[in-house]
C-alpha positions as CSV (number, residue, x, y, z in Angstrom):
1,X,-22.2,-24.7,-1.3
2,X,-20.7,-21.6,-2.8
3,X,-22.4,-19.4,-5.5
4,X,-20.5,-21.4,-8.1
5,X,-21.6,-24.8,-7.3
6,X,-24.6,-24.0,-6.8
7,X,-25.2,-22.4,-10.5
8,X,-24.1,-25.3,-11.5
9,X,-26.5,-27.2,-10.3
10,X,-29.6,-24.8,-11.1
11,X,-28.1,-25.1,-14.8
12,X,-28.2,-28.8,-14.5
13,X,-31.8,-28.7,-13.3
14,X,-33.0,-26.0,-16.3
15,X,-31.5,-28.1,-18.8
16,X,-33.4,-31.5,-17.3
17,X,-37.0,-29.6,-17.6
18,X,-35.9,-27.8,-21.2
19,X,-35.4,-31.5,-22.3
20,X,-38.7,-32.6,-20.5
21,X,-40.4,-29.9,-22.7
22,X,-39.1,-30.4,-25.3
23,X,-40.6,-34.2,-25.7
24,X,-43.9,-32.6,-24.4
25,X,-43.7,-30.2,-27.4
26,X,-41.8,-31.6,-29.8
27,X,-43.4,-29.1,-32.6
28,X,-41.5,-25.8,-30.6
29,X,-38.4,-24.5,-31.1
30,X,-36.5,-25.0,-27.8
31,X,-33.2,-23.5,-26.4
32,X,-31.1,-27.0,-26.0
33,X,-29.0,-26.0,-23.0
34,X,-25.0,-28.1,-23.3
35,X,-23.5,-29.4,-19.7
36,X,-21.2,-26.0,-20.1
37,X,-24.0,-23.7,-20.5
38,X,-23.6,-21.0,-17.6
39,X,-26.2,-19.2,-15.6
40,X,-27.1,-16.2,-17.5
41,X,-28.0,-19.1,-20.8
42,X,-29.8,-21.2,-19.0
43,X,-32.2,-17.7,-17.6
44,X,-33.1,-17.1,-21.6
45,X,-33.6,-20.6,-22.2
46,X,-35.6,-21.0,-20.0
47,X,-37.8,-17.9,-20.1
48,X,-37.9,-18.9,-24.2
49,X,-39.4,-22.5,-22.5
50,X,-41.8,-21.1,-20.4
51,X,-43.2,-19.1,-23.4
52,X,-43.6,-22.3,-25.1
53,X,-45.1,-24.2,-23.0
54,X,-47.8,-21.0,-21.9
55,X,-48.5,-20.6,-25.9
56,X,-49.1,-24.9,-25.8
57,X,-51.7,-24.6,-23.0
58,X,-53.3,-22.5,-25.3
59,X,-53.4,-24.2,-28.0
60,X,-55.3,-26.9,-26.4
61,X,-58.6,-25.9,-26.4
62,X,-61.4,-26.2,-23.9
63,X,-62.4,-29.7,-24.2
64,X,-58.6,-31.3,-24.2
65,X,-57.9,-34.1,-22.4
66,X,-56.9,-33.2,-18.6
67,X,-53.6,-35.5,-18.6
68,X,-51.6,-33.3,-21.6
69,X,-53.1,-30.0,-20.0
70,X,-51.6,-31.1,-16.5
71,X,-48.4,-32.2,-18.0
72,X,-48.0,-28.8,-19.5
73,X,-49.2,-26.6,-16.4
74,X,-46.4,-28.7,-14.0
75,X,-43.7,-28.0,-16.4
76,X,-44.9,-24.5,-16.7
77,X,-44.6,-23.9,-12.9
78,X,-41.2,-26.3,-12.7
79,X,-39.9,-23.9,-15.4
80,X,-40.9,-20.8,-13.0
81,X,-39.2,-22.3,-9.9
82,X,-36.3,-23.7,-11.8
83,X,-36.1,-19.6,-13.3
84,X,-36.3,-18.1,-9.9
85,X,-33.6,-20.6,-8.8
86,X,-30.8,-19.9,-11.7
87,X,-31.9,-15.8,-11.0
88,X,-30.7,-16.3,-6.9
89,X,-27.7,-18.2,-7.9
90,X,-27.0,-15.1,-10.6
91,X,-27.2,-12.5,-7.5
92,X,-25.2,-15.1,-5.3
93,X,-22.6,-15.3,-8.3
94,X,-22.7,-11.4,-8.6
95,X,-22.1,-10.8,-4.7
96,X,-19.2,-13.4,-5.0
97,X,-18.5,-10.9,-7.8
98,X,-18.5,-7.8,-5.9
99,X,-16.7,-8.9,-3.3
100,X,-13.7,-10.6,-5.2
101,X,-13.2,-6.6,-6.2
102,X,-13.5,-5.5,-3.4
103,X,-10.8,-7.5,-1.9
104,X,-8.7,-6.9,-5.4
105,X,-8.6,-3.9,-4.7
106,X,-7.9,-3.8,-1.2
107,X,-4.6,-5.9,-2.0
108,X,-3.5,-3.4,-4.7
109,X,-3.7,-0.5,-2.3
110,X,-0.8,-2.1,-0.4
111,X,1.7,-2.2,-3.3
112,X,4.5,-0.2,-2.5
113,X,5.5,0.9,-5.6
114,X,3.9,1.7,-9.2
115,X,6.0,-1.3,-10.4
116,X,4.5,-4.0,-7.8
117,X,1.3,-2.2,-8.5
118,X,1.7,-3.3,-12.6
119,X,2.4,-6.7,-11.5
120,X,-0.5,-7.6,-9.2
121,X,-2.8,-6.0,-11.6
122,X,-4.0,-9.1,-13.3
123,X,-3.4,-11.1,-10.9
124,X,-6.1,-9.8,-8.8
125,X,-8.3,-9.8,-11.3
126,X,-8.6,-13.8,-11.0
127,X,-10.7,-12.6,-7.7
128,X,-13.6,-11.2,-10.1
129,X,-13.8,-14.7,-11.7
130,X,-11.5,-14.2,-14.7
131,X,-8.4,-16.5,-15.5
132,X,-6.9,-15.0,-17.8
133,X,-5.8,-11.1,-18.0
134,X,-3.3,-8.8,-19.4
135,X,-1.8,-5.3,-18.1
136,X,-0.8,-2.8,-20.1
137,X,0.5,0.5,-20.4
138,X,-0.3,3.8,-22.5
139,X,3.0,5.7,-23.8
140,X,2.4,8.7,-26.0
141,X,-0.7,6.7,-27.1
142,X,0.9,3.7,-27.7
143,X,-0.3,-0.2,-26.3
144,X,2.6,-1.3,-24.4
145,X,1.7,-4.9,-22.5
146,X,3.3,-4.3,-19.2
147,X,2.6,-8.0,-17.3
148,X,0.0,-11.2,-17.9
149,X,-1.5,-13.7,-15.8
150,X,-3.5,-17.0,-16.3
151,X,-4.6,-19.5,-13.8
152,X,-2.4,-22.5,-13.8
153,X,-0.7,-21.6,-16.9
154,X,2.5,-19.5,-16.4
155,X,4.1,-20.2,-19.9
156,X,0.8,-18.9,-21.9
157,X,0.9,-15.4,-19.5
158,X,4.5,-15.2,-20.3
159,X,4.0,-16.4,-24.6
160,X,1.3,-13.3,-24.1
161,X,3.3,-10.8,-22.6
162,X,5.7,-11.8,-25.3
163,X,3.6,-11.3,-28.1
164,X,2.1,-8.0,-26.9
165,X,5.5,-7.0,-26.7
166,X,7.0,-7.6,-29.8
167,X,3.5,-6.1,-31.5
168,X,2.9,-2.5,-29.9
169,X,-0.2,-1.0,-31.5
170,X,-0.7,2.6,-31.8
171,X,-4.4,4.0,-30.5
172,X,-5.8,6.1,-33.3
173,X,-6.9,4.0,-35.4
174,X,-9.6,1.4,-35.8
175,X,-9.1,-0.3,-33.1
176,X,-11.7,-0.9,-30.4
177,X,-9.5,-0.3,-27.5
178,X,-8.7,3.0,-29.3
179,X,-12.3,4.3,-29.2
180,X,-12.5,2.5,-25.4
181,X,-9.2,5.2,-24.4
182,X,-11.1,8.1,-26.1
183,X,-14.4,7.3,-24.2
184,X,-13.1,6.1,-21.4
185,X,-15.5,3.4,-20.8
186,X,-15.2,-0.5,-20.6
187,X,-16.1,-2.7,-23.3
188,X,-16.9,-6.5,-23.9
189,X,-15.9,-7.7,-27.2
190,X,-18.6,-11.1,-28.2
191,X,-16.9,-12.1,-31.3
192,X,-12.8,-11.2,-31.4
193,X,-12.0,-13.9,-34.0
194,X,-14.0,-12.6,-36.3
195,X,-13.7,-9.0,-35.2
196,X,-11.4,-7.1,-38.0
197,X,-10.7,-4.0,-35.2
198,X,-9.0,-6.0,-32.7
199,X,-5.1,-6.6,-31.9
200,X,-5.2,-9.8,-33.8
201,X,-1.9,-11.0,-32.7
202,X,-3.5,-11.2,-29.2
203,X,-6.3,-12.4,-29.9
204,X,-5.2,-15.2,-32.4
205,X,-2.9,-16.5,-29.6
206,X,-4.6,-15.9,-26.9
207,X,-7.8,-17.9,-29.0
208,X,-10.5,-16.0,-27.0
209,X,-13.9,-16.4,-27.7
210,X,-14.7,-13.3,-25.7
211,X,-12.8,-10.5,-23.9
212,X,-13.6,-7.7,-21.6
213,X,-11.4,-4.2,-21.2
214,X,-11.3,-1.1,-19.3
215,X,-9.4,1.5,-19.0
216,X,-7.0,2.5,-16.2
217,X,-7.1,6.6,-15.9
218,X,-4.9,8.3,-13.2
219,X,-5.6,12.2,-12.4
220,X,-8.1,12.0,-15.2
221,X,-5.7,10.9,-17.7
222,X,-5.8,7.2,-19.6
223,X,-2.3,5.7,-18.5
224,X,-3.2,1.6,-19.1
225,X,-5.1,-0.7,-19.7
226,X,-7.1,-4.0,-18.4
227,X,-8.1,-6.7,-20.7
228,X,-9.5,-10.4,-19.1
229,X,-11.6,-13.3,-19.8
230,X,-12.0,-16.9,-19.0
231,X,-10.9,-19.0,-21.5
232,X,-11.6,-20.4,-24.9
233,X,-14.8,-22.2,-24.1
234,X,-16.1,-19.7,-22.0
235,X,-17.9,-16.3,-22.9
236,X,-17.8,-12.8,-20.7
237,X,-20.7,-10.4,-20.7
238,X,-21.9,-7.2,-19.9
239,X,-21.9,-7.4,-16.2
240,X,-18.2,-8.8,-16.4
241,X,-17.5,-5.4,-18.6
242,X,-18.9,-3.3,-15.6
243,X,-17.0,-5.3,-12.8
244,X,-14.4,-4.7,-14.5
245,X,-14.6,-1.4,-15.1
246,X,-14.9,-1.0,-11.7
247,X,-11.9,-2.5,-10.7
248,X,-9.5,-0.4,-13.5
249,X,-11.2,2.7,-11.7
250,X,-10.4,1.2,-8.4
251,X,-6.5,0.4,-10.2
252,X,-6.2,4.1,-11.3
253,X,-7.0,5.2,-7.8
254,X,-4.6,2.7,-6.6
255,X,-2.4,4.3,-9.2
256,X,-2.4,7.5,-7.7
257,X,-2.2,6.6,-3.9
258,X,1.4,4.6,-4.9
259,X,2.2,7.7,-6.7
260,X,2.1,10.0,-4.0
261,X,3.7,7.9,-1.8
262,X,6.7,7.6,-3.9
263,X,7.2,11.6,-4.5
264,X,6.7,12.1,-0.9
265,X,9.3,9.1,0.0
266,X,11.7,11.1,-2.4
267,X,10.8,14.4,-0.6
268,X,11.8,12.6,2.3
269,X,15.0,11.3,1.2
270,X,16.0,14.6,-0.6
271,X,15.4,16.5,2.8
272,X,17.3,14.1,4.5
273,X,20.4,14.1,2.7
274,X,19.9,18.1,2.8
275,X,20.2,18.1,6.3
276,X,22.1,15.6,6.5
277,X,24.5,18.0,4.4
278,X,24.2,20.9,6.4
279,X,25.0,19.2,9.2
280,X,28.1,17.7,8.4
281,X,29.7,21.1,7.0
282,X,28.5,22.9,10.0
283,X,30.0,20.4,12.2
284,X,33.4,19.7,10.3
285,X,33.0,24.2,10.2
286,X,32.9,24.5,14.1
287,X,35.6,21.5,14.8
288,X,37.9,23.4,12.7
289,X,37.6,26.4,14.2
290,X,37.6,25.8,17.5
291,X,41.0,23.7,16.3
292,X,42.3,26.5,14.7
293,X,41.7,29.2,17.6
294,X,43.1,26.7,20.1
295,X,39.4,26.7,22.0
296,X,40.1,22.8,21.6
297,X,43.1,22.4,24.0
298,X,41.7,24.4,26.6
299,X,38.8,22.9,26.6
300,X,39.9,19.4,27.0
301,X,42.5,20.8,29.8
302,X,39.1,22.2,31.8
303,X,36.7,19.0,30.9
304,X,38.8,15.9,30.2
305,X,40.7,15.9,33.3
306,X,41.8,11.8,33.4
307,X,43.1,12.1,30.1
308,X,45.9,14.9,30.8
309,X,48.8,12.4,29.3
310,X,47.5,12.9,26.1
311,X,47.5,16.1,26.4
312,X,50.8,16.7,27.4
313,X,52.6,13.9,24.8
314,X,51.2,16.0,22.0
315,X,51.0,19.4,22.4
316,X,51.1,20.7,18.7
317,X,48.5,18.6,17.9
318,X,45.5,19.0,20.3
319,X,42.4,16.7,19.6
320,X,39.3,18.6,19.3
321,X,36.6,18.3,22.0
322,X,34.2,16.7,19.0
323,X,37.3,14.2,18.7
324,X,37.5,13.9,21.9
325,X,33.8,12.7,21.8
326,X,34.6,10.1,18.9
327,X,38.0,8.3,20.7
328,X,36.1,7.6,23.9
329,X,32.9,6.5,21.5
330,X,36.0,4.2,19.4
331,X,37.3,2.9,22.6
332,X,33.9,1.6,23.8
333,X,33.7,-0.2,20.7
334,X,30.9,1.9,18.9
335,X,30.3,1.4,15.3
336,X,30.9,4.9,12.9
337,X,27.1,4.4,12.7
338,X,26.5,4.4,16.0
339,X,28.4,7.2,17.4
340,X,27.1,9.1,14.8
341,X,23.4,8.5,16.0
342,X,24.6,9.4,19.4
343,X,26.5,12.7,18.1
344,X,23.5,13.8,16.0
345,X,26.1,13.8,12.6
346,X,26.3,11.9,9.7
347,X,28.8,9.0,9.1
348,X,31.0,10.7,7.1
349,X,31.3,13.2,9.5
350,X,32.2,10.3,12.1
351,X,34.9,9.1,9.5
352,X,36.6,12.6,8.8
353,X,37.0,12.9,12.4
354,X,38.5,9.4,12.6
355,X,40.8,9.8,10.2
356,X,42.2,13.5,11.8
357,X,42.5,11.8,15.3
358,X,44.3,8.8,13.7
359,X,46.9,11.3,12.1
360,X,47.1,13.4,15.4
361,X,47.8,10.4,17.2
362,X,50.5,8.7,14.5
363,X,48.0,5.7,14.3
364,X,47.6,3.6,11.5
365,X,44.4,2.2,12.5
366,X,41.6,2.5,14.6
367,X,42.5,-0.5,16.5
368,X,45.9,1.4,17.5
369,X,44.7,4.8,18.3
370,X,41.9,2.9,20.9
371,X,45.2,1.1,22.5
372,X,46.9,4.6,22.8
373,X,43.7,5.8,24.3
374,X,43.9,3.2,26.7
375,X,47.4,3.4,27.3
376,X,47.3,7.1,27.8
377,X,44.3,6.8,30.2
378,X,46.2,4.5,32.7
379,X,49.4,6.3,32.7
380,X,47.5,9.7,33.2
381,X,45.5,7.7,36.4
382,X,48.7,6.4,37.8
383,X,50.2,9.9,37.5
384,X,47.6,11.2,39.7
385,X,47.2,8.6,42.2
386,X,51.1,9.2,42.8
């Protein structure tokens, strides 16, 4: 039985021996407990009907009769089991608690970005035992809802992003989350409906009868926001305020982790495409040159013996030993992207050096200059073997 079910029925039982004291004493003023009540209700009620039924025992006098003064003392000590019960299902619920944020948290630091960060924020937060909550953003001290989510009800997180959206609120004035961002401290807010300081289009929709928020602060600065409950019927608390607080921290920290990785992802990309760059005009530099001061034909004469054909057809138009390098690559069938992994230059480069060969060779295409290779080749071998 999880920590859930199990409060459930401790509530159950507190409410049974409230009722059963309440017909023993039916002069006290009880705490009636509802089927809905939840854990930390039925703990006051019941430490309210303990005190009742210890002040009843007193009031009985020496010479009572035995069967009332029984009565009382068994409800007395069902009241202080029944207590101790609903108090181990409150630290079960509270480690089920701790752990949802743990795990929360453990998902967020996987995002890959700041923007799938912003979207998984309140959706975690269902793990902490909320259904309903609500991300947003701080711009130049402005509210921005950023993304909602609530349990089995996609069309009221989208109607609540929407009406966030159209209803930005600035934070200096009254409003609570305003003094939450300058303290930078969670809150729980009992009474919304009736609470002039709050974003009323919210929390007029939304029809909350309590919420929780925290702020989200990255490298010590407030940059969002959390805000969660349950639902209409059901209340937050204090400790629902501290978990999550705990988890915004955990989100900032998140926040900052996704951050780096993104500028260092960009560093990477940006040295890249520098080297990338250097490469290319070094390589297209020393191609050219070695073009230009006829290094290319002599080389080819000395190293690419079995293609001597080519060679010969065109002599004012010598293929560079990097070309070289690129036809026999084009004639095996390699991709521009491939021989340009196995060259160690960019792709570009790889196409620059296609396109010259093609106009050495008075190709058209690619397809062409590989059959001339080819051609070549075997007219060059047949030369020799005769």
């Amino acid at each position: 039985m999880s920590a859930t079910q199990s409060g459930h029925v401790h509530v159950e039982h507190a409410r049974e021996i409230i009722s059963a004291a309440t017909d023993v004493l039916p002069d006290q003023q009880m705490c009636p407990l509802s089927a809905g009540s939840d854990l930390e209700t039925a703990d006051a009620a019941l430490s309210a009907t303990r005190r009742a039924l210890v002040g009843g025992l007193g009031q009985l006098g020496e010479y009572a009769d035995e069967a009332p003064r029984h009565r009382l003392s068994a409800l007395v000590l069902d009241t202080v089991v029944a207590q101790a019960n609903v108090k181990d299902a409150l630290i079960g619920h509270r480690d089920e608690v701790a752990i949802g944020v743990r795990e929360a948290l453990s998902t967020l630091r996987n995002a890959t970005s700041t923007a799938a960060l912003a979207d998984r924020a309140p959706i975690e937060a269902r793990r902490i035992g909320f259904r309903r909550a609500l991300f947003s953003r701080i711009e130049k001290g402005v509210w921005m809802t950023q993304t909602a989510f609530a349990v089995d009800d996609g069309d009221f997180a989208a109607e609540l992003l929407a009406v966030g959206t159209a209803n930005p609120r600035r934070l200096n004035g009254p409003l609570v989350e305003s003094e939450m961002v300058r303290r930078c401290t969670p809150l729980v807010v009992a009474n919304p409906q009736s609470n002039p300081r709050v974003h009323l289009q919210l929390v007029r929709y939304a029809d909350t009868k309590s919420y929780v928020a925290a702020p989200v602060l990255a490298w010590g600065v407030p940059v969002a926001m959390m805000h969660a409950d349950r639902d209409t019927d059901s209340a937050v608390d204090g400790f629902d305020r501290d978990m999550l607080g705990i988890y915004a921290e955990g989100l900032g920290l998140a926040l900052e982790r996704t951050q780096l990785m993104e500028r260092m992802q960009a560093v990477r990309r940006a040295t890249a495409d520098y080297h990338a760059g250097i490469s290319a005009i070094a390589d297209d530099f020393t191609a050219d040159l070695m073009e230009s001061a006829g290094i290319g034909a002599q080389f080819s004469a000395e190293r690419i013996n079995h293609q001597p054909g080519l060679l010969a057809e065109e002599p004012g138009e010598r293929l560079t030993p990097r070309e070289w390098d690129v036809l026999r690559n084009l004639a095996s069938g390699k991709t521009n992207a491939q021989i340009a992994t196995g060259l160690f230059v960019t792709e570009g480069t790889v196409k620059s050096h296609v396109k010259h060969i093609l106009r050495k060779l008075g190709a058209t295409n690619r397809t062409e200059a590989v059959a001339r290779y080819h051609r070549l080749a075997l007219a060059s071998a047949a030369s020799k073997a005769g």
